[in-house]
N, C-alpha and C positions, 0 to 999 in steps of 0.2 A: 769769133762768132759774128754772124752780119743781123742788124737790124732790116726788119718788115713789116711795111703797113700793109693793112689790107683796109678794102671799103670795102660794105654789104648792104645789099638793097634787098627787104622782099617785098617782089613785087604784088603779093595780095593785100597788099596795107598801107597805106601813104600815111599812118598815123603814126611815126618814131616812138612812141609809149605806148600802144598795142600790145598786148601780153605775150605775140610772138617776140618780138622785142626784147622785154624780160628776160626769157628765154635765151635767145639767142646769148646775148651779152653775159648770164650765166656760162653757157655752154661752152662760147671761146674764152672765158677767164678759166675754166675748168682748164680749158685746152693749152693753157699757159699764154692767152692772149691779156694785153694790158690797155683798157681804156683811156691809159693816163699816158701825159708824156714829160718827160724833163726838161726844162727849158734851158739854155744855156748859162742863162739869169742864176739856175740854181731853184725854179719855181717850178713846181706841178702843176701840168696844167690838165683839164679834161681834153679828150680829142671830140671831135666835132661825133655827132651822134651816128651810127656804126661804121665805125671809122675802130681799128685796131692795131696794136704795134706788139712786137714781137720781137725778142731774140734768140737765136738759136744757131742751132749749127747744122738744119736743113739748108739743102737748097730751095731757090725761089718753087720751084716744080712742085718739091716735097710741101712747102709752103702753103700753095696754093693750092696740093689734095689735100690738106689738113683741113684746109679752110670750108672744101666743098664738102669735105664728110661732117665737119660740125654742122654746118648749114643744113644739110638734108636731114638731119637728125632733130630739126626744128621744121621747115617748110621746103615743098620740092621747087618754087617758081621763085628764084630770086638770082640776083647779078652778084656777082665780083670781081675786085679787080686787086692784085695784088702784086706789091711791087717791092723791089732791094731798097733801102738807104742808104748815105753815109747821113748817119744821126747827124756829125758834126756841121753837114751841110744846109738841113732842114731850119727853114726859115716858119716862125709863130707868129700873128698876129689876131688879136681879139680872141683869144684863148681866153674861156675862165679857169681862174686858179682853184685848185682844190681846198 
Protein backbone atom coordinates (compact mmCIF):
# COMPACT_ATOMS: atom_id res chain seq x y z
CA UNK A 1 0.00 0.00 0.00
CA UNK A 2 1.50 3.67 -0.86
CA UNK A 3 0.71 6.65 1.18
CA UNK A 4 -0.89 10.19 -0.30
CA UNK A 5 -1.24 13.53 0.52
CA UNK A 6 -3.44 15.55 -0.97
CA UNK A 7 -4.02 19.62 -0.60
CA UNK A 8 -7.47 21.35 -1.18
CA UNK A 9 -8.16 24.82 -1.80
CA UNK A 10 -11.83 26.30 -2.48
CA UNK A 11 -11.39 28.93 -3.99
CA UNK A 12 -14.84 30.74 -3.14
CA UNK A 13 -13.70 31.15 0.58
CA UNK A 14 -10.37 32.16 2.01
CA UNK A 15 -11.90 31.45 5.40
CA UNK A 16 -10.45 27.67 6.44
CA UNK A 17 -13.67 27.39 9.08
CA UNK A 18 -16.29 28.28 6.34
CA UNK A 19 -18.95 25.53 6.56
CA UNK A 20 -17.75 24.47 3.13
CA UNK A 21 -14.95 23.47 4.93
CA UNK A 22 -16.78 21.33 7.36
CA UNK A 23 -17.99 19.82 4.87
CA UNK A 24 -15.48 18.93 2.89
CA UNK A 25 -13.12 17.58 5.73
CA UNK A 26 -16.40 15.33 6.56
CA UNK A 27 -16.71 14.18 3.11
CA UNK A 28 -12.93 12.99 2.49
CA UNK A 29 -12.70 11.37 6.11
CA UNK A 30 -16.10 9.50 4.76
CA UNK A 31 -13.78 8.91 1.66
CA UNK A 32 -11.14 7.14 3.88
CA UNK A 33 -9.09 10.44 4.05
CA UNK A 34 -7.22 11.16 7.47
CA UNK A 35 -6.56 14.63 8.78
CA UNK A 36 -3.98 13.49 11.11
CA UNK A 37 -0.53 12.17 10.56
CA UNK A 38 1.97 9.99 12.70
CA UNK A 39 5.10 11.27 13.47
CA UNK A 40 8.04 9.21 13.56
CA UNK A 41 8.35 10.37 17.51
CA UNK A 42 5.24 7.96 17.75
CA UNK A 43 2.96 11.57 18.02
CA UNK A 44 -0.29 12.42 16.23
CA UNK A 45 -0.04 15.35 14.79
CA UNK A 46 -3.01 17.48 12.99
CA UNK A 47 -1.94 18.13 9.19
CA UNK A 48 -2.00 21.70 8.30
CA UNK A 49 -5.65 22.72 7.33
CA UNK A 50 -7.03 20.88 4.06
CA UNK A 51 -4.18 19.14 3.74
CA UNK A 52 -5.02 15.06 3.74
CA UNK A 53 -3.23 11.63 3.79
CA UNK A 54 -4.39 8.59 2.69
CA UNK A 55 -3.41 4.94 2.33
CA UNK A 56 -4.50 2.66 -0.16
CA UNK A 57 -3.80 0.62 -2.96
CA UNK A 58 -5.02 3.06 -5.66
CA UNK A 59 -2.76 4.59 -7.91
CA UNK A 60 -1.83 8.41 -7.55
CA UNK A 61 -4.52 8.86 -10.85
CA UNK A 62 -7.14 6.92 -9.04
CA UNK A 63 -6.14 9.02 -6.06
CA UNK A 64 -6.53 12.10 -7.47
CA UNK A 65 -10.26 11.24 -9.08
CA UNK A 66 -11.20 10.34 -5.61
CA UNK A 67 -10.14 13.35 -4.52
CA UNK A 68 -11.97 15.50 -7.44
CA UNK A 69 -15.18 13.64 -7.09
CA UNK A 70 -15.28 14.40 -3.14
CA UNK A 71 -14.66 17.88 -3.85
CA UNK A 72 -17.42 18.58 -6.42
CA UNK A 73 -19.64 17.01 -4.14
CA UNK A 74 -18.99 19.89 -1.87
CA UNK A 75 -17.97 22.99 -4.27
CA UNK A 76 -17.19 23.11 -8.16
CA UNK A 77 -14.15 26.16 -8.06
CA UNK A 78 -11.32 24.76 -6.16
CA UNK A 79 -7.52 23.55 -6.64
CA UNK A 80 -5.71 20.25 -5.86
CA UNK A 81 -2.82 18.98 -5.85
CA UNK A 82 -2.01 15.49 -4.99
CA UNK A 83 0.84 13.57 -4.58
CA UNK A 84 2.72 9.64 -3.59
CA UNK A 85 4.95 9.62 -0.25
CA UNK A 86 7.41 7.54 1.34
CA UNK A 87 5.80 8.24 4.83
CA UNK A 88 9.16 7.27 6.27
CA UNK A 89 10.64 10.12 4.21
CA UNK A 90 8.23 13.04 5.28
CA UNK A 91 9.81 15.39 7.33
CA UNK A 92 7.18 17.55 10.48
CA UNK A 93 7.80 20.54 11.87
CA UNK A 94 5.36 22.79 14.12
CA UNK A 95 2.81 20.36 13.85
CA UNK A 96 0.21 20.37 16.75
CA UNK A 97 -0.25 17.33 18.51
CA UNK A 98 -3.77 15.83 18.83
Amino acid sequence: MSHFLTRVVLHKTNNLVHPDYTALHTAMEDGGFSRQILGSNGTTYHLPAGEYLIKSDLTLLEIHHLTKKIIASIDEDYGVVSVSIVIEDLMLTGLIAV
